[in-house]
N, C-alpha and C positions, 0 to 999 in steps of 0.2 A: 304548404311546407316545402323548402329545400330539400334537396338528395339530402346533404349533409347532415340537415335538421333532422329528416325521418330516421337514416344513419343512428346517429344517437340517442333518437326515442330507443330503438330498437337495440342498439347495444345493453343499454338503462333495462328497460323492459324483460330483454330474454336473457341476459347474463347475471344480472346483477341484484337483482331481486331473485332470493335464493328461492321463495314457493312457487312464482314461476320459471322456474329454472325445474323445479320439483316438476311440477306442473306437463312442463315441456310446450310451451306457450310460443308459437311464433306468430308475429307480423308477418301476414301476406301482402294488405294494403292498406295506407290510409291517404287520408286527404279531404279536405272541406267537409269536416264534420263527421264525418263515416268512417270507419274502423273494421277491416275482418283478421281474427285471427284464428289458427288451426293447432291443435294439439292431435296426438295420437292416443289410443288409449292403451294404457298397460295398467297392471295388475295394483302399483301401488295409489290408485285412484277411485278402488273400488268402495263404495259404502254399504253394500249388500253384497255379499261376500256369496251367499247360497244364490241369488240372480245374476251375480255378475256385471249390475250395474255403478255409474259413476256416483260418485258420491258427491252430497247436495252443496257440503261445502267449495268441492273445486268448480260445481258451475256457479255459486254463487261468487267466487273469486277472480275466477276467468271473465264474467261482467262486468267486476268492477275493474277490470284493468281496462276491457275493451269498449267501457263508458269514457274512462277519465282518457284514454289516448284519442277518441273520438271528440272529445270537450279540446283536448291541447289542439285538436288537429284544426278545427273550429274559428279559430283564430288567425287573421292576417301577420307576417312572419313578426310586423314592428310591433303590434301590440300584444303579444303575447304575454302572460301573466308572468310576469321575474318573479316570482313568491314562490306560492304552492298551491297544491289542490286536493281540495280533502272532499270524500263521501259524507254528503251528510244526511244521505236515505238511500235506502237501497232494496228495492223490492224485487225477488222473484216469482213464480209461477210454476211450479212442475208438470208440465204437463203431461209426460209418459216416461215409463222408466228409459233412462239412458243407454242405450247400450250400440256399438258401432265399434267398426275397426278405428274412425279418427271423429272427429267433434270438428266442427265450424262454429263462431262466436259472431256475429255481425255488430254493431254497432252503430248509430246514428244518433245525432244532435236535435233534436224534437222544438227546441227553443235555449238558444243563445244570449248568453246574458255577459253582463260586464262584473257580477258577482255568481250567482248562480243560474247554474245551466242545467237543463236536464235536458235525458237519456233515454234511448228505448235501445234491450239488446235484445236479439232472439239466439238460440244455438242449436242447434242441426246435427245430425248424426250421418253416416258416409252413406243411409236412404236417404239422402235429404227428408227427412222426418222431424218435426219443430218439436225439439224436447225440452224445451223450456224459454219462456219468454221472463225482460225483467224493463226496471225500469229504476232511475237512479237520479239524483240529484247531488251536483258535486257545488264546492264553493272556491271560488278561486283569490285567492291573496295576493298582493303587490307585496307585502314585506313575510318575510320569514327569521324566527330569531337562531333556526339554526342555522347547520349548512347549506348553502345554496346548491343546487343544480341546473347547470344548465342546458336545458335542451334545443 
């Protein structure tokens, strides 16, 4: 992907989509298939409140953004899907309660498809500690009947 292109994943991604805005979700890197992004943690992300851990739905959210940017990134700049792209499985694994001053999300392209792709992410806590692993399967469209985006 282009400056320009990553540019507007990443306006798209951290701005504009309001739970990762909630979130606090940014793109550190992408490119040919692989995706890392960093959040911090504050209190409004908590799901155990008496542990002080994250709660399973922001890492299961934070996944699937750092699957499907990892699927767009996948793609040489002229073939890229003009449609859209939608989850259409999405598995995690918790493997230890969450808890860190900031979160890492990794991302990777496992197998690339001309319809569907799937995903493997892990996420990491600021011990580098593997707090949960997932695994996802997006589908990608050439036509969309609503509004377009383009990235």
């Amino acid at each position: 992907m282009n400056s320009e292109r990553i540019e507007r994943l990443r306006e798209i991604i951290e701005e504009k989509i309001p739970l990762n805005r909630m979130i606090g979700l940014k793109m550190e890197s992408v490119a040919d298939g692989k995706a890392r992004f960093r959040f911090d943690f504050k209190p409004e992300l908590v799901g155990n409140f008496i542990m002080g851990i994250l709660h399973g739905g922001v890492i299961s959210a934070t996944m699937d953004v750092v699957g499907t940017v990892a699927v767009l990134s996948s793609f040489p700049e002229m073939a890229m899907p003009m449609g859209g792209i939608g989850t259409v499985d999405l598995r995690v694994d918790y493997l230890r309660p969450s808890k860190g001053e900031f979160f890492i999300c990794t991302g990777q392209v496992m197998r690339p498809g001309r319809i569907l792709s799937s995903t493997r992410m892990e996420l990491y806590n600021d011990q580098e500690k593997l707090c949960a692993i997932g695994t996802a399967i997006y589908r990608l469209s050439r036509e969309e009947k609503s509004e377009k985006i383009s990235v």
